[in-house]
C-alpha positions as CSV (number, residue, x, y, z in Angstrom):
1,X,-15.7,-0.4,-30.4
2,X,-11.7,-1.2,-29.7
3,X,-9.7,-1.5,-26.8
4,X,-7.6,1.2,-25.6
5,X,-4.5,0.5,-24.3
6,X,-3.6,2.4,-21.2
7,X,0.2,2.9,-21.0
8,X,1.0,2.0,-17.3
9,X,4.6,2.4,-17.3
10,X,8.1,3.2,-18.7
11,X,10.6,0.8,-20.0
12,X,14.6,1.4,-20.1
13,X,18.2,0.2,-19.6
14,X,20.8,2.0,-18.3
15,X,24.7,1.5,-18.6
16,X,26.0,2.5,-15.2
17,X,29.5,2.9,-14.5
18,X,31.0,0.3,-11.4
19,X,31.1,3.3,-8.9
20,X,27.7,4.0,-9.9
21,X,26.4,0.5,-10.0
22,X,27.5,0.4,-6.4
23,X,25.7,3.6,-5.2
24,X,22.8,1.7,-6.9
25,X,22.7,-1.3,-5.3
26,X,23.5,0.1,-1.8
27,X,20.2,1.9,-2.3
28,X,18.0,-0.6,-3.5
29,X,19.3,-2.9,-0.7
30,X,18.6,-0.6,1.8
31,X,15.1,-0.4,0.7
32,X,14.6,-4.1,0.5
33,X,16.0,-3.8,4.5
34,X,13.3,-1.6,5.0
35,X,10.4,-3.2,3.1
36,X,11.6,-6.5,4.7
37,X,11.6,-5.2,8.4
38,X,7.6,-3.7,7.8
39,X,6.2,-6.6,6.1
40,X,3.1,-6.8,7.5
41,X,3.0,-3.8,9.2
42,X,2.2,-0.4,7.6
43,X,4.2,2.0,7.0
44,X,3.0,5.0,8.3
45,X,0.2,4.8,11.2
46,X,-3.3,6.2,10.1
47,X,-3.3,9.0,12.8
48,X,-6.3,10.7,11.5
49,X,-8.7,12.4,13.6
50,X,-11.7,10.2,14.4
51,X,-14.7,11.3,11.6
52,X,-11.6,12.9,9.4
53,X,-12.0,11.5,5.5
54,X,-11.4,12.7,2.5
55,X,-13.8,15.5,1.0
């Protein structure tokens, strides 16, 4: 039997424009701020009732 590939992703380029270049890179270092200030920590608390899973 052959292997199936599974297709686990999208690959593009973009061409953005200097004003949009900034607006892009203002975002993604804002999210690097945030990734950087939880490391180690997660992101949301589990807050789930005690016994609570998933059915």
């Amino acid at each position: 039997m052959g292997h199936m590939r599974t297709q686990t992703g999208f690959r593009f380029r973009c061409y953005p424009t200097p004003a949009q270049a900034h607006i892009l890179l203002r975002g993604i270092g804002c999210r690097r701020f945030i990734d950087n200030a939880n490391h180690g920590r997660p992101v949301l608390p589990d807050v789930r009732p005690e016994g609570a899973g998933f059915a």
